[in-house]
Residue, then its C-alpha position, 0 to 999 in steps of 0.5 A: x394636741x397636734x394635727x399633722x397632715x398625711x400629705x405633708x408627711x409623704x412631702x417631708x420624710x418621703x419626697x411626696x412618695x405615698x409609703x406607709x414608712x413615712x409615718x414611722x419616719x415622721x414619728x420617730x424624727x418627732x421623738x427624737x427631735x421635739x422639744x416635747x416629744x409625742x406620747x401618743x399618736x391618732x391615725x385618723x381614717x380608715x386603712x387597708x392593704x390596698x394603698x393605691x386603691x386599686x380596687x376603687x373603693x376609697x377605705x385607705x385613707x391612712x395606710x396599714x402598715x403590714x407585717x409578716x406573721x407565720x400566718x401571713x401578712x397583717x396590719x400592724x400600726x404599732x410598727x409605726x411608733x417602735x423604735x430601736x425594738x422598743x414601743x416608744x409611742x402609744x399608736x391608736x387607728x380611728x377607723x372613720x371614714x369621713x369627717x361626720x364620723x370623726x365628729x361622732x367619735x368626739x362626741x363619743x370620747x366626751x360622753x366617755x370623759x364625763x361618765x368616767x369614775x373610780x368604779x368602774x367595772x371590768x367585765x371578764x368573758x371567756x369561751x369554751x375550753x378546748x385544744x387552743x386554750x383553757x380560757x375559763x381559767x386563763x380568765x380566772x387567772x386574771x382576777x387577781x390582778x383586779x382591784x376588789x371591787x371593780x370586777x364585774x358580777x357575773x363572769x360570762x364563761x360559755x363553758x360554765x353557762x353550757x354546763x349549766x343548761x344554757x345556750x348561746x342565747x344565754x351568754x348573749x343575753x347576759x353580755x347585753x345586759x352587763x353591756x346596758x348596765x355599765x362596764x368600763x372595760x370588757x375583756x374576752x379571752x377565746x376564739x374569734x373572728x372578723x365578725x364574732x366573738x366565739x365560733x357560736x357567735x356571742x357578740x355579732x358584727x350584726x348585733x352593732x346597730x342595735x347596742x345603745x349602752x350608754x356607758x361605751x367600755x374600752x374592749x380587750x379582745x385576747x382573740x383573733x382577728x377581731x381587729x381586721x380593719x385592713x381589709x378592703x370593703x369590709x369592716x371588722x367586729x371591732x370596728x363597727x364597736x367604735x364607729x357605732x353611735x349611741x353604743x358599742x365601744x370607745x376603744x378596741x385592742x385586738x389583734x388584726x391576725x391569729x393569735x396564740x393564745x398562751x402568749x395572749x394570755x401574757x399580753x392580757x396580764x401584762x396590760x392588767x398590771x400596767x393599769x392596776x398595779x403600775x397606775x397607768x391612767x391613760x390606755x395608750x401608756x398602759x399598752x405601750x407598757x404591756x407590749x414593753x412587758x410582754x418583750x422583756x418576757x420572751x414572749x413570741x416575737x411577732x405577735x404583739x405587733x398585730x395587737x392593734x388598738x381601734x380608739x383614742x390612744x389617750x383615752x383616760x382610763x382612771x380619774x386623774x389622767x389629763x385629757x384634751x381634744x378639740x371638736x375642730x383642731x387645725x393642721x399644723x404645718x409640717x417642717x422638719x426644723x422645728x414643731 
C-alpha cells in the first residue's frame, strides 16, 4: 500500500495547479509506468463541486471530478482510473472528514476482515413496480446468479409487503431486522434519493445514527442519487452508511445522478457475475469487471460513470482475497522517476 499526497500530485503532474485532471494523470502515469502497476485507488476525504471552496465550508478535500449526464452535471470518481475507454483501476471515495474518521473506518474495515466468511448472506430489497421499472421481478432476475445458499431469506419487496397488508413500517421493520441478523451484501433495485431508499422512505439519512448491526454489508443501490457526496454541506444516504460507527455499511455503490433503470438492471447483473460466476474476491475488480461488462454490452454510454463506490476499493469480499492496510501508513513521496 501507498499513500501519496494530494499536494504532490498537483505539484507533479499539474504545476502545483489544483485541477481534479491531475489525479487521473498521476494514475494513469502509475499504470503505465510502475513497475507494479496499481489495482486499485483510495480517495481519502470527502469531495464536492465546489473545489475552491467558494462557499467556505471546507468538505472538498478531494475533489469530484464532474461529468455531464443528459441530466446535468454529477461526480464521477470512476473517470480517474478509465484509460483508453476501458476502467482500468478499481477507484473507492472514503468520504471522512478528518483523520479520527478515517481512523474509525480502519476500525470498521477490520471488523469487516474478521467476520468475513463463506456464508454470507445477500439480502435483495426492491420497490414498488410502476412506470420507471418492474423491480420486483427485475430483483427476482437476480437469483439465478446467487449461489444456493447465500440468498438471504425473506425478499424485502414493498410491492408484495403492501399486497400483503403491510405498510412501510413493515418493510422498514424487516430491513433492521436482516440488518441486525447479519448480511453480507444488500442489494436494492428502485427509486431513490439523496436521503432514502423508495420514495416512502425504507431506509432514511436519519435512520443512520440508530444502526448498530454488527455485521456492516457492502450495499448495491441500483437507484438514484444515493451516492451524491458531492454536494456541498450535505451528506448523502450513502455516506452517513459508511462513516457510521458502530453500523451501517462498509461500502456503497451507487450512482451520484439519475438512473435508468433497464441499464441499472445490466449493471446489477454484470457485478453478480463478476463476483459468483467470475470469482472475483475483492469488490474493486468485481466493479471494475461490471463496468468492463456492462460496455461490451451496449449498455448507455454515460451512466455507469456516476456509479460510484463510497468504501475501500480492496475490500475482500469472499475468503481468500489478500487484504493489507495500515492504521498509520505514511506518505510516500511522489516523483515521476520512479515508485
Amino acid at each position: 500500500m501507498k499513500v501519496v499526497l494530494l499536494e504532490d500530485i498537483y505539484d507533479e503532474f499539474n504545476g502545483g495547479i489544483e485541477d481534479p485532471l491531475a489525479i487521473q494523470r498521476f494514475l494513469s502515469y502509475a499504470w503505465n509506468n510502475w513497475r507494479l502497476a496499481p489495482r486499485y485507488a483510495a480517495l481519502v476525504g470527502d469531495g464536492s463541486y465546489d473545489h475552491r471552496d467558494l462557499l467556505g465550508l471546507g468538505d472538498s478535500l478531494v475533489p469530484a471530478w464532474m461529468t455531464a449526464t443528459p441530466n446535468g452535471l454529477f461526480a464521477a470518481d470512476n473517470l480517474y482510473g478509465r484509460f483508453a475507454n476501458e476502467q482500468k483501476i478499481a477507484i473507492g471515495r472514503i468520504p471522512v472528514h478528518d483523520n479520527a474518521g478515517m481512523y474509525s473506518y480502519v476500525d470498521k474495515l477490520s471488523a469487516w476482515q474478521a467476520g468475513l466468511s463463506t456464508s454470507g448472506l445477500v439480502q435483495l430489497m426492491a420497490d414498488n413496480d410502476d412506470a420507471a421499472g418492474a423491480f420486483t421481478d427485475d430483483s427476482n432476475g437476480l437469483k439465478s446468479l446467487i449461489p444456493g445458499g447465500k440468498l438471504a431469506p425473506g425478499d424485502i419487496y414493498l410491492k408484495d409487503i403492501f399486497a400483503d397488508g403491510g405498510d412501510i413500517n413493515t418493510a422498514r421493520t424487516a430491513l433492521l431486522s436482516a440488518l441486525n441478523a447479519g448480511r453480507d451484501n444488500v442489494n436494492y433495485l428502485g427509486h431513490g434519493g439523496m436521503d432514502r431508499f423508495a420514495t416512502e422512505g425504507l431506509l432514511t439519512t436519519a435512520d443512520v445514527s440508530s444502526l448498530t448491526n454488527t455485521r456492516t454489508p457492502f450495499v448495491n443501490a441500483l437507484s438514484c442519487v444515493i451516492n451524491r457526496f458531492a454536494v456541498a454541506g450535505f451528506d448523502s444516504l450513502g455516506e452517513e452508511l459508511v462513516l457510521r460507527n458502530g453500523g451501517g455499511a462498509i461500502a456503497v455503490w451507487s450512482p451520484t445522478g439519475l438512473s435508468q433503470n433497464p441499464s441499472a438492471v445490466l449493471l446489477n447483473r454484470a457485478l453478480y457475475e463478476s463476483i459468483y460466476t467470475d470469482g472475483k474476491k475483492v469488490l474493486g475488480d468485481a466493479i471494475v469487471a461490471a463496468l468492463n461488462k456492462y460496455a461490451a454490452r451496449d449498455g448507455v454510454e454515460w451512466m455507469p460513470k456516476v456509479y460510484t463506490l463510497l468504501g475501500d476499493p480492496a475490500l475482500p469480499i469472499q475468503p481468500g482475497a489478500r487484504y493489507a492496510h495500515k492504521r498509520n501508513a505514511r506518505p510516500v513521496r511522489l516523483r515521476k522517476s520512479g515508485e
